[in-house]
C-alpha positions in Angstrom: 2.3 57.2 38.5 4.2 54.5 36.7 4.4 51.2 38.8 1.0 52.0 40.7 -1.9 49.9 40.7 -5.0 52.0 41.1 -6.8 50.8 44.0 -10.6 50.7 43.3 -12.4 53.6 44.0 -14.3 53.8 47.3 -19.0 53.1 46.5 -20.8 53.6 49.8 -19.3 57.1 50.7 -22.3 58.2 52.9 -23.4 61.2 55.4 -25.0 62.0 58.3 -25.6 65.5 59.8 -25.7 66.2 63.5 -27.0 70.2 64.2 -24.2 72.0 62.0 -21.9 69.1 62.0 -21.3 66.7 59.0 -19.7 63.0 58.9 -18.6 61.3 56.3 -18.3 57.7 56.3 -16.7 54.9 53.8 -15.6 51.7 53.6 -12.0 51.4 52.5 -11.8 48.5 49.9 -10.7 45.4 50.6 -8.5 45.3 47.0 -7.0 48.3 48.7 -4.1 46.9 50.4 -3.7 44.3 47.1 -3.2 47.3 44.7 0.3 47.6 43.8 2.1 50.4 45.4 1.6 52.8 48.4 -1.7 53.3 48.6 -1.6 55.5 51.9 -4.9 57.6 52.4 -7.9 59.4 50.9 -8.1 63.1 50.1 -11.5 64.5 51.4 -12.8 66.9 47.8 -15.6 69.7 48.9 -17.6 71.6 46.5 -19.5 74.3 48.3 -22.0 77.2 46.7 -24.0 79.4 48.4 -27.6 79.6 48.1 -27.8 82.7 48.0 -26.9 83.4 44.3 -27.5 81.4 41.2 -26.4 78.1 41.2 -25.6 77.5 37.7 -27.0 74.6 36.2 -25.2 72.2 34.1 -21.5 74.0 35.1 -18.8 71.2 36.2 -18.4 70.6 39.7 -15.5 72.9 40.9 -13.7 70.6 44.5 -11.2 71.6 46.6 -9.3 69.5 48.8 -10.2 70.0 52.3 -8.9 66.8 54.6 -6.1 64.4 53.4 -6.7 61.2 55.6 -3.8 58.7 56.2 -4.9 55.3 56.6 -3.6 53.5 59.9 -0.4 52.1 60.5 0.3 48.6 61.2 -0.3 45.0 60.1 -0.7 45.3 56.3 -3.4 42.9 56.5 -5.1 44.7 59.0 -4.2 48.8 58.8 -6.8 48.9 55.4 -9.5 47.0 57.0 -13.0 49.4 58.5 -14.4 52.0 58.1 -12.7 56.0 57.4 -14.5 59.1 58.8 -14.2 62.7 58.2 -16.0 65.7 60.0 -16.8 69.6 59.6 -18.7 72.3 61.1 -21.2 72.9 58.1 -22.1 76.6 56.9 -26.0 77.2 56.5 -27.3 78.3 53.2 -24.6 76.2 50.9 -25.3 73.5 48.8 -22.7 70.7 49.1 -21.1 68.2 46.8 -18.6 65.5 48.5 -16.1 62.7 47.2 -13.1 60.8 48.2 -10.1 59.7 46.3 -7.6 57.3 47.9 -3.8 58.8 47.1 -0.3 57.2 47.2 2.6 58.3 49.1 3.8 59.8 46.3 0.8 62.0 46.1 -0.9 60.0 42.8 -4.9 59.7 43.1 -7.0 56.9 42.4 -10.8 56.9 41.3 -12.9 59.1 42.7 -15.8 57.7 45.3 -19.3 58.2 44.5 -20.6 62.0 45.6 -22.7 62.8 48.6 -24.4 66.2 47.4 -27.0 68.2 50.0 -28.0 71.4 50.6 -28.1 72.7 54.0 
């Protein structure tokens, strides 16, 4: 999107899994709130496949959005600072793939986070 900055993409996107629940964790970037434009949340991606087929080796990735995330409201100094968090009920039997991508209010995306990929 012409006059955007892209903010940098998000390296320590992590997870945790409590019975069937997942978190996902990240630290928003401190270059996030110096990137020019309106950098205003992160779009949660999901890739799930069941393990009950063939999981085909070598295919792309296929994500769907799932959660979009709006960062806080306040202080510009201080409403990009911390830590983001996202949680689902997980399906058994799926093997997941994870990333984040911070968007603009105008709905452009920035660089995708590293992936969080488990089976469960």
């Amino acid at each position: 999107m012409p006059g955007l900055d892209p903010p940098p993409g998000v390296t320590d996107l992590s997870y945790s899994i409590d019975q069937d629940m997942l978190k996902l964790e990240w630290t928003v970037p401190e270059q996030f709130h110096s990137a020019k434009g309106s950098w205003t949340g992160f779009v949660v991606y999901r890739s799930r496949v069941s393990l009950s087929g063939e999981v085909c080796q070598g295919c792309p990735v296929m994500f769907k959005p799932v959660a979009d995330l709006p960062i806080g409201t306040g202080k510009p100094d201080k409403r990009f600072a911390g830590k983001m968090v996202y949680s689902e009920v997980l399906e058994k039997f799926c093997q997941y793939v994870y990333k984040v991508s911070p968007r603009s209010d105008g709905n452009a995306s920035g660089a995708d986070s590293n992936y969080v990929e488990f089976k469960y």
